[in-house]
Residue, then its C-alpha position, 0 to 999 in steps of 0.5 A: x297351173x300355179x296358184x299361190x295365194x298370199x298369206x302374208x300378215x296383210x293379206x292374212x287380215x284381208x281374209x287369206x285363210x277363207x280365199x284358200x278355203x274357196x279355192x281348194x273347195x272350188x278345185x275339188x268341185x271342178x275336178x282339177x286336183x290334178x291340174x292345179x298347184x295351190x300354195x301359199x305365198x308370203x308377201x307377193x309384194x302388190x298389196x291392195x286397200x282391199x282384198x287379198x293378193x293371188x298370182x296365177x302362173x306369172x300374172x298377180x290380181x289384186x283385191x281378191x275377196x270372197x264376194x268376188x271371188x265366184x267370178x275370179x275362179x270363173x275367169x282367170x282359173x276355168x277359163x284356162x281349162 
């Protein structure tokens, strides 16, 4: 699996830095360093008001913070494993 995280200017504002840290925390948690593929990604190109841009494999979700973020791991990344 291929997770980029946008890190972009807009993105960065919206708390790209603190979504990374979450996720590379969140994947040594779960044992999946081997699994997963994080990389930081200038402008997906699907900006949100709210929140910052993550593309999972093919697929882009939008407004990703640190609030929701638990359930977005949960979902779209554990999920799959």
């Amino acid at each position: 699996m291929i997770i980029q995280i946008c890190v972009g200017s807009a993105c960065h504002l919206k708390g790209s830095p603190e979504i990374v840290e979450l996720f590379q925390k969140a994947i040594e948690e779960n044992h999946l360093k081997d699994e997963i593929t994080l990389a930081g990604s200038f402008c997906i190109g699907k900006c949100n008001r709210d929140g910052v841009t993550i593309q999972i494999d093919d697929d882009v979700h939008v407004g990703i913070t640190k609030e929701n973020f638990k359930d977005f791991f949960q979902e779209y990344v554990l999920s799959k494993f």
